[in-house]
C-alpha positions in Angstrom: -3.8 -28.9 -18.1 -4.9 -31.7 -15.4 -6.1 -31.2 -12.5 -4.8 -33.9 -10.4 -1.7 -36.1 -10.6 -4.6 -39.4 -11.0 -0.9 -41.4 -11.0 0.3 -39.3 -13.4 4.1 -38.9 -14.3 6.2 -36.6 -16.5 7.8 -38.0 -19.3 9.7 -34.5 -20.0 10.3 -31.8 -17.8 10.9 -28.2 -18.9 12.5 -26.0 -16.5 12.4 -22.1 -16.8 16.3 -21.0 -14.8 16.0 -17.7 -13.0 13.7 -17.6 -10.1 13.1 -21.5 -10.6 16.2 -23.3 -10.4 19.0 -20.2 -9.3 17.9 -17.0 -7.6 18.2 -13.9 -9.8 21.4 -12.2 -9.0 24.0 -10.0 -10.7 26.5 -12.8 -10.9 26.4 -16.7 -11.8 25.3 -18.6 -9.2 25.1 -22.4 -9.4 21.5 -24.4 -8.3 21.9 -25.8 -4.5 23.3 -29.5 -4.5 19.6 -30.5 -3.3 18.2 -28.9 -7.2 20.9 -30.6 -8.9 20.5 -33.8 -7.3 17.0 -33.8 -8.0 17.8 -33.2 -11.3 20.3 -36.1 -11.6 17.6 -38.4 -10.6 15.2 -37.0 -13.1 17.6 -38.1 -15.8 19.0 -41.3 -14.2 15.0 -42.3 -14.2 15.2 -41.8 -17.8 13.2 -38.5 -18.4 14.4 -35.8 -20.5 14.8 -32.6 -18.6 15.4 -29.5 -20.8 15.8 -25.9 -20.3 13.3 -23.0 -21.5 14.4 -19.6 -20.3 15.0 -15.8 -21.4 18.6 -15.8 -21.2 20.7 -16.0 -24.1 22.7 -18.9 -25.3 26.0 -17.7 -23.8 24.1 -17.2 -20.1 22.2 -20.4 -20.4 24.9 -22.6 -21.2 26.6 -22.8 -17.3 23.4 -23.0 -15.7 23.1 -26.2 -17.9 26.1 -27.9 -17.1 25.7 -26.5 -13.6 22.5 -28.9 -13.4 24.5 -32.0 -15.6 22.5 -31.1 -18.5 25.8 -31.1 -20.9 24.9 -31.3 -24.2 21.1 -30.9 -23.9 19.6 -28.9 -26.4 18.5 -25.4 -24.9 15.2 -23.2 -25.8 16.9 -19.6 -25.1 15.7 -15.9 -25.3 12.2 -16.8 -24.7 11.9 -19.4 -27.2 13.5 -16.9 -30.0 16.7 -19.2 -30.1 17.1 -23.3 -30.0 20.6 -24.4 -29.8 22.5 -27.3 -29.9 25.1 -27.4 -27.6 27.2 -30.3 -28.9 27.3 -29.1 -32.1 27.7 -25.2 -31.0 24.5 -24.7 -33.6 21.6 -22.4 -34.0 18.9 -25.1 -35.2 16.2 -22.5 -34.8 16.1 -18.8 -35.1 13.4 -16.1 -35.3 14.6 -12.2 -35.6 13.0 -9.3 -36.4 13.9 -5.9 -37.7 14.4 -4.0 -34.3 14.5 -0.7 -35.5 11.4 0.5 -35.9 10.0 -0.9 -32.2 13.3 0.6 -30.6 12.5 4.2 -32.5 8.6 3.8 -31.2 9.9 2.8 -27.7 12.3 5.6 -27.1 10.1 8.3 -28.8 7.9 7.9 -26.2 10.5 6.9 -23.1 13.7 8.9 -23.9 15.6 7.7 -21.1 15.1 3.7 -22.2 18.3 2.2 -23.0 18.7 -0.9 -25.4 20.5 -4.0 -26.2 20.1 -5.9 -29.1 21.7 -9.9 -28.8 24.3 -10.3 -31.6 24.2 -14.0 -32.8 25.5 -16.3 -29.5 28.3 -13.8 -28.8 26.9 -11.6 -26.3 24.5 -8.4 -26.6 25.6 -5.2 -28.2 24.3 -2.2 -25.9 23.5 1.6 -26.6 25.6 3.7 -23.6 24.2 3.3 -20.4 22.8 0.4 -20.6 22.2 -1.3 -17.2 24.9 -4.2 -16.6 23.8 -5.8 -13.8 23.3 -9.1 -14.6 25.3 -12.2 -15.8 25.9 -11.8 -19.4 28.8 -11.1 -22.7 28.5 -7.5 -23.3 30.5 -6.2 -26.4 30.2 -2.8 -27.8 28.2 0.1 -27.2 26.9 2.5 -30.0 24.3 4.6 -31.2 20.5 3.5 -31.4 20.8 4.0 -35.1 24.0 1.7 -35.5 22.1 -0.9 -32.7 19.2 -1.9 -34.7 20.4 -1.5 -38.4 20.9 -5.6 -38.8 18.2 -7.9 -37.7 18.3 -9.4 -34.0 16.4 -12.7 -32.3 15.6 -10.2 -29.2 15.9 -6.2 -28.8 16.0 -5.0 -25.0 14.6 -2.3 -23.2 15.2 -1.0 -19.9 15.0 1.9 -17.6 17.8 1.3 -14.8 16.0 0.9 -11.8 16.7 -0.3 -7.7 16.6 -4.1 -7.8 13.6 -5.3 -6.1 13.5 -6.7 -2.6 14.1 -10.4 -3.4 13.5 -11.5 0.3 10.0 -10.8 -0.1 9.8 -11.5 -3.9 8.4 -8.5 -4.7 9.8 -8.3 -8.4 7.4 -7.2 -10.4 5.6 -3.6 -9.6 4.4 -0.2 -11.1 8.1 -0.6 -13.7 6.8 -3.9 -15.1 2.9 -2.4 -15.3 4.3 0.9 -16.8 6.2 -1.3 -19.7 3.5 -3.2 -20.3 1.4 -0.4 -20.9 3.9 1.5 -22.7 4.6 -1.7 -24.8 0.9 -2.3 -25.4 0.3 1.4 -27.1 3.5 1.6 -29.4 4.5 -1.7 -30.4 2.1 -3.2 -33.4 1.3 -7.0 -32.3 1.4 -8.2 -35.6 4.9 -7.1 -36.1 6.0 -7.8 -32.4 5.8 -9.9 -29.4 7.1 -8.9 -26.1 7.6 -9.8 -22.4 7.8 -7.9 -19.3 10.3 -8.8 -16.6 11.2 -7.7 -13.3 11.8 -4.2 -12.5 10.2 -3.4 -16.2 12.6 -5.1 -18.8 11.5 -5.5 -21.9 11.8 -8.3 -24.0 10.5 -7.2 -27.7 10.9 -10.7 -30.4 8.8 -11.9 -32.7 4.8 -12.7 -32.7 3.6 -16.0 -31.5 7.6 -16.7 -30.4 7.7 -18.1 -26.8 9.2 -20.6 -24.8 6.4 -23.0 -25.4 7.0 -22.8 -29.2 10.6 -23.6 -28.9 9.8 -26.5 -26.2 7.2 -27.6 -28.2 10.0 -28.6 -31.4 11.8 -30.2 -28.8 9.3 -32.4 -27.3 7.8 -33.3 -30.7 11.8 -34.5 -31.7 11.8 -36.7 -28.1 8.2 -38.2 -29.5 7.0 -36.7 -26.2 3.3 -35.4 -26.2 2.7 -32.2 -24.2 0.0 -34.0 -22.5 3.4 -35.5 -20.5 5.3 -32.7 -20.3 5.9 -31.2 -16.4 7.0 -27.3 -17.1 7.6 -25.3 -14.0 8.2 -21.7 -13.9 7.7 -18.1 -12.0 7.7 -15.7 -14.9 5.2 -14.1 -17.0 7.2 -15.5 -19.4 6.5 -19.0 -18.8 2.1 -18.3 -19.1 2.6 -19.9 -22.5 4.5 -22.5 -21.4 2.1 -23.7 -18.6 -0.9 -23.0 -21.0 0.7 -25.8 -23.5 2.3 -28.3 -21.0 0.0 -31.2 -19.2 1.2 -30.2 -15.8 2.3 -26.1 -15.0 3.9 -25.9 -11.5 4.7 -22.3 -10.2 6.9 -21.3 -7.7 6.0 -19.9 -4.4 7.4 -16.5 -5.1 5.8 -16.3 -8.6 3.1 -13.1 -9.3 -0.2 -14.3 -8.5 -1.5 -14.0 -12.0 1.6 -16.9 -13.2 0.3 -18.8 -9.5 -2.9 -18.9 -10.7 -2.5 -20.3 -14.1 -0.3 -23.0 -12.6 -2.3 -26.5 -11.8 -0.4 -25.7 -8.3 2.5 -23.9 -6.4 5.5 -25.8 -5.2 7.7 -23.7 -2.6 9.9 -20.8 -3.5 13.2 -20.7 -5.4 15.3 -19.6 -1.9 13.5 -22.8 -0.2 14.7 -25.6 -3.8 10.9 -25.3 -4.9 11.9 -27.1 -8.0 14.1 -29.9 -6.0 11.0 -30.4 -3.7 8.9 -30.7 -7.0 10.1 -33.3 -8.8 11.3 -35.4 -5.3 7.9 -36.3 -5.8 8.6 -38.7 -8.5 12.3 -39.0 -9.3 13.6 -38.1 -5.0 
């Protein structure tokens, strides 16, 4: 990663959505005017802005037209998924066989619950699964009937308070207990996993991440990563700063995704993002 801009200027831009460009919250909520305007100017400048988040396809897709981005293809469910919205294709998928993480997982939690994403419909839960956040739910079923088919991302989760977003504090003891938990009972050659807020778990496939799947899309714009700008506030997103020229974090990001960032732009509540990329494109 640089260390200065020394006049440099993205020729792609990857942004991560929750906590970047929209505030986590249980129901859609469009960018500010000022995040999509900057935006708009990204694009009328003639860089390529794309999207690399751990939603789904179905959750991803408003956010992207929310920010003009119709038709753009998206990297989705942590990099598991690349689709092609004009087409309505998959062009890239990675699944694994979920059943023997989910057994290992709840053996040792009992009271995890799990979801399993079901092509681009919409995720397929076991009962009780937390559904507090925007999403396609369809059935719920047993753990056994869950993970019998292959899936591009098995869930986890413990239902917990949501975390005081005012003062950003979203990840805590849930997100270090997971990670630990994760660490001693999921076999890293077989699995990969991330941690999210309030200890979700995010259990795909090894070496899958959001810089893999922006990393086929950059190398079909002919862009190098060297020019790439990827801005993030997620665990999630450490690959994608580790593999993009320039890594800008939010201002409400952990401090271990702060620190890995070449710097900090403001928070999401204060259009951190829209203030970013002002700098070239305002």
């Amino acid at each position: 990663m640089s260390s200065g801009l020394n006049g440099w200027r993205p020729e792609l831009v990857v942004l991560d959505l929750d906590g970047t460009v929209v505030p986590y919250a249980e129901e859609h909520v469009p960018p500010s005017p000022r995040v999509q305007a900057a935006v708009a100017s990204t694009l009328a400048a003639g860089v390529p802005v794309i999207i690399a988040t751990g939603r789904a396809v179905w959750s991803a897709l408003p956010t992207a037209a929310d920010l003009g981005l119709h038709g753009v293809e998206l990297v989705c469910s942590n990099g598991a998924v690349v689709y092609d919205p004009d087409s309505a294709t998959v062009l890239h998928a990675v699944t694994i066989d979920p059943g023997p993480a989910a057994r290992a997982l709840a053996h040792r939690k009992p009271e995890l619950t799990f979801a399993v994403e079901h092509g681009t419909e919409g995720f397929r839960t076991t009962p009780g699964f937390p559904r507090d956040f925007p999403s396609a739910f369809l059935d719920a079923t047993t753990l056994p009937d869950l993970v019998a088919t292959p899936t591009t991302r098995l869930v986890a989760r413990v239902e917990t308070p949501r975390p005081d977003e005012a003062s950003f504090q979203i990840y805590g003891a849930e997100a270090d207990a997971a990670r630990e938990l994760c660490a001693a009972v999921l076999d890293p050659a077989v699995y990969g996993w991330e941690i999210g807020y309030t200890g979700w778990i995010d259990v795909m496939a090894p070496g899958v991440t959001k810089a893999t799947g922006a990393a086929m899309l950059a190398e079909d714009l002919g862009i190098d990563p060297a020019g790439v700008l990827a801005v993030g506030d997620g665990e999630n997103d450490l690959p994608l700063f580790a593999w993009a020229g320039r890594a800008v974090a939010m201002g409400q990001a952990p401090a271990n995704v702060r620190e890995a960032a070449d710097e900090v732009t403001g928070t999401v509540t204060h259009d951190g993002a829209a203030e970013l990329l002002e700098r070239w494109f305002g």
